[in-house]
C-alpha positions in Angstrom: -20.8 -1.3 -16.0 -18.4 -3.9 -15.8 -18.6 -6.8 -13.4 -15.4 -6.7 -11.2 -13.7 -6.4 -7.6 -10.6 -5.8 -7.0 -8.8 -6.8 -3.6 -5.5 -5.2 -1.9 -4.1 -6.9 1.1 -1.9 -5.4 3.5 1.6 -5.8 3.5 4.2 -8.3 5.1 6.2 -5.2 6.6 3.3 -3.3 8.6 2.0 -7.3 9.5 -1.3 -6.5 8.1 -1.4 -9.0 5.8 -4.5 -10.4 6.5 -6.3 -7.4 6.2 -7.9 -6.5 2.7 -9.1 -3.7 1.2 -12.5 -4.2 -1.5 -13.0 -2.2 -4.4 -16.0 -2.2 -6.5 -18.5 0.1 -8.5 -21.6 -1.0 -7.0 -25.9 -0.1 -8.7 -25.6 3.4 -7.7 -22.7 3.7 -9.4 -20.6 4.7 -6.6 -17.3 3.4 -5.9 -17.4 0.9 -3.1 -14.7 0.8 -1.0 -14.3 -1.7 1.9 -11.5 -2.3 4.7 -11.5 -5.5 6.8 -9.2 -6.1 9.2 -10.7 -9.3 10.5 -10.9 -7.6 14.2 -14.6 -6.6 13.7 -17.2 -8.9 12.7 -18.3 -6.5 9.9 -15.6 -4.7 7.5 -16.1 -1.1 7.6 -17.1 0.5 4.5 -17.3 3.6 2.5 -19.0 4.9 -0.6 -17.9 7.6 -2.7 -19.1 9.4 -5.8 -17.2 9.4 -9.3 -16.0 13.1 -8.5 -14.9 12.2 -5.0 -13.1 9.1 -6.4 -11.4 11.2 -8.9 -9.8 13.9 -6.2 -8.9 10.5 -3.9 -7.5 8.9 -6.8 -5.0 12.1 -6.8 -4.5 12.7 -3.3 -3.4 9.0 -3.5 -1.2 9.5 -7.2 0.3 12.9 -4.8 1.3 11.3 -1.7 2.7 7.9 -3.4 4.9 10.3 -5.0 6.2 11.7 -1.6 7.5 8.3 -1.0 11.6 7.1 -0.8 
């Protein structure tokens, strides 16, 4: 597994700049996902399975490309 996190922050236009969104595989090999908005002390956080990650990943791909 390789050693990584990647962070998204929110953008300039919806002023949620200072929020971020954590994304890791973590030991049970689950896909970490965490969103902190820097209103609550602690981020909230969810975990999801490889095959749950895979049918986000294309709700995401489908609704990106309902975009302008």
């Amino acid at each position: 597994m390789s050693n990584h996190k990647i962070v998204f922050y929110g953008s300039e236009k919806s002023e949620t700049e200072q929020f971020t969104l954590n994304l890791f595989a973590n030991i049970h090999n689950n896909i970490y996902i965490c969103i902190n908005s820097g209103i609550n002390e602690e981020p909230d956080f969810i975990c999801l399975d490889k095959n749950t990650a895979i049918k986000l990943s294309r709700v995401l791909k489908c609704e990106i490309s309902k975009l302008d």
